[in-house]
C-alpha positions as CSV (number, residue, x, y, z in Angstrom):
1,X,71.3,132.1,148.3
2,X,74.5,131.5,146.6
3,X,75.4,132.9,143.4
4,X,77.0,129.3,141.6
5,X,78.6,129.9,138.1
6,X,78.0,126.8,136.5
7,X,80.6,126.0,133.8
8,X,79.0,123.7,131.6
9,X,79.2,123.0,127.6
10,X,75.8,123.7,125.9
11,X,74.0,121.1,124.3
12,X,74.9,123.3,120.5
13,X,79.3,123.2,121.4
14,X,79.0,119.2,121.3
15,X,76.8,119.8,118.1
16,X,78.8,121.7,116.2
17,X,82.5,120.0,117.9
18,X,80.5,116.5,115.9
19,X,79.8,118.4,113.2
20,X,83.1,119.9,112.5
21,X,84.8,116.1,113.6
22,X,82.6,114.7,110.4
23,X,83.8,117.7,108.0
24,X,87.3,117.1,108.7
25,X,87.1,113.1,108.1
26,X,84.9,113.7,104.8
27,X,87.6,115.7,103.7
28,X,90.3,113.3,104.3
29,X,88.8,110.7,102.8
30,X,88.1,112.7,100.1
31,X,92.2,113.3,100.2
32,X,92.7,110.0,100.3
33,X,90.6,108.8,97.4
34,X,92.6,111.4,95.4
35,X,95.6,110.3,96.3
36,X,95.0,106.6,95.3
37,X,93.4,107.4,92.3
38,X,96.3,109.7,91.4
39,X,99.1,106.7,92.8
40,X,96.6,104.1,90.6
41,X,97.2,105.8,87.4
42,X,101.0,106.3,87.8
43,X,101.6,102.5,88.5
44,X,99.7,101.5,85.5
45,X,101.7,104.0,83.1
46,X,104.8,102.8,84.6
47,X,103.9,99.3,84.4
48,X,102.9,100.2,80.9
49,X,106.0,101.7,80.4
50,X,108.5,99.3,81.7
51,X,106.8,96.4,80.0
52,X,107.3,98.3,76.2
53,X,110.8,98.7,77.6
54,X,112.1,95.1,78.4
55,X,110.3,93.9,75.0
56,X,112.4,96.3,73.1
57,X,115.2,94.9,75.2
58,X,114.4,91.6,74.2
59,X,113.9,92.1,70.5
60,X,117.8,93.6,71.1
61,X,118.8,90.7,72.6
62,X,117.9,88.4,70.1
63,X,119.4,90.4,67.4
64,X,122.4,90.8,69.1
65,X,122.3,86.7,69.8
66,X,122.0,86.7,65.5
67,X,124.9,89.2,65.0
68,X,127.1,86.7,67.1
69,X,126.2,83.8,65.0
70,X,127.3,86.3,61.9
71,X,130.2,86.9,63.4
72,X,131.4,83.7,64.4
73,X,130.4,82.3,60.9
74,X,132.5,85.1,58.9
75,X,135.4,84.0,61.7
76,X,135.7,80.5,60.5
77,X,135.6,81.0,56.9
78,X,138.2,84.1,57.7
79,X,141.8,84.0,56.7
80,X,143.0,86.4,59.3
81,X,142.2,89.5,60.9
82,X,141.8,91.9,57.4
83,X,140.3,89.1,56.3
84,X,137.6,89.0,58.7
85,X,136.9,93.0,59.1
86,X,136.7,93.1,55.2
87,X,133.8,90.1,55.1
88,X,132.1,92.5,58.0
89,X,132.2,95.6,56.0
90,X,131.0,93.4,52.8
91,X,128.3,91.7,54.6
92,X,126.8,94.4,57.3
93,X,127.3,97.3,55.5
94,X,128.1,99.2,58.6
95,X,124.8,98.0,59.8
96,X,126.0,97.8,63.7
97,X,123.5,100.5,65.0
98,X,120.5,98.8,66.1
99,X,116.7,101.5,66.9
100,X,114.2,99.5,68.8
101,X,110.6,101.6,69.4
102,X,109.5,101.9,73.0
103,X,106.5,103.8,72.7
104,X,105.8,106.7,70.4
105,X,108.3,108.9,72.2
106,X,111.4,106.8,72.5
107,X,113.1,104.4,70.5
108,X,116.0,102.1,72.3
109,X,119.3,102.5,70.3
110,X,122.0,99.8,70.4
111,X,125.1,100.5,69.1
112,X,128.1,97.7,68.5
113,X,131.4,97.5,67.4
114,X,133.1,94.2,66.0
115,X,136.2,92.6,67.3
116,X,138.6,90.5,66.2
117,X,138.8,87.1,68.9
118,X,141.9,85.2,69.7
119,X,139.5,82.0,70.0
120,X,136.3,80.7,68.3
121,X,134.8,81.0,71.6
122,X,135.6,84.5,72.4
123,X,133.7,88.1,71.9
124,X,132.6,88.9,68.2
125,X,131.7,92.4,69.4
126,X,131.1,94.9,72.1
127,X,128.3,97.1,72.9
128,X,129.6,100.4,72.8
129,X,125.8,101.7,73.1
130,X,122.6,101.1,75.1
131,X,120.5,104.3,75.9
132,X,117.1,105.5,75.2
133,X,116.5,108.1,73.5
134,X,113.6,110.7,72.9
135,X,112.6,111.3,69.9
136,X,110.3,113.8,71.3
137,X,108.9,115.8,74.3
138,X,106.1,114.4,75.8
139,X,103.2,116.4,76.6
140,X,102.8,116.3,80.5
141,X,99.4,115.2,82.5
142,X,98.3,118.6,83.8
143,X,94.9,117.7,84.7
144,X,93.4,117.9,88.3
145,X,90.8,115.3,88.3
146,X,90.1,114.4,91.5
147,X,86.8,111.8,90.7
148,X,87.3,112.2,86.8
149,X,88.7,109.2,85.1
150,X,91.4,110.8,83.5
C-alpha cells in the first residue's frame, strides 16, 4: 500500500472563500451607495448655489443697463465735462455701489465709477468692482449619514 497525500480543498475553504467574496461586494456596494448619495447632495447645493448666483448677476446687469441710460441722458443735456460730473453727484448721490443677495451668506457687490465719453456712443462708466462677499461663515455639513437623508 502506498501512503498518497491527497491535496485537496475541503468542501468548508470554498464555503467560507464564497462567503468572504459576498462580504466584500456588500460592502462595496454599500461604499458606493455612500458615495453617490454624498456626490447627489453636493450637485444639488451647487446647482442651488450657482443658480442664486447668475440671478443676482442678472438683477446687476439690468441695473447696470439703467445706470447707462442715466448716464447717457445726463450727457446730452450736459454742457461739458464739470457739467456732467456735477448732474451725477446731484442725481446719484454717490449711489454707484450696487449689494445684490445670493443666499443668506453672501451678498454680490458691484461697484462703478462714472466717466466722462468723447462720443454719445462711448462708456458712461466702469466697473471697478465685481466680487462676492461673505457676510458670514457658514456653518459646515459635518454629518456622516451614510442612508440618512441629510
Amino acid at each position: 500500500m502506498k501512503n498518497r497525500k491527497l491535496f485537496g480543498m475541503n468542501v468548508g475553504t470554498s464555503s467560507a472563500l464564497i462567503i468572504i467574496v459576498i462580504l466584500c461586494l456588500v460592502c462595496f456596494s454599500g461604499l458606493s451607495i455612500a458615495s453617490a448619495s454624498a456626490d447627489y447632495r453636493l450637485s444639488q447645493k451647487l446647482a442651488e448655489r450657482t443658480t442664486s448666483y447668475y440671478s443676482a448677476c442678472n438683477k446687476a446687469q439690468e441695473t447696470l443697463l439703467t445706470l447707462s441710460d442715466e448716464l447717457a441722458s445726463l450727457y446730452k443735456i450736459s454742457v461739458d465735462q464739470e457739467d456732467y460730473e456735477a448732474k451725477i453727484k446731484e442725481s446719484l448721490q454717490d449711489s454707484l455701489t450696487f449689494s445684490y443677495p445670493i443666499n443668506e451668506n453672501q451678498v454680490l457687490k458691484i461697484t462703478v465709477t462714472p466717466l466722462y465719453p468723447q462720443t454719445e456712443e462711448g462708456d458712461f462708466f466702469e466697473v471697478t468692482g465685481w466680487q462676492v462677499m461673505n457676510l458670514s461663515s457658514p456653518d459646515p455639513d459635518t454629518s456622516l449619514s451614510v442612508f440618512g437623508s441629510n
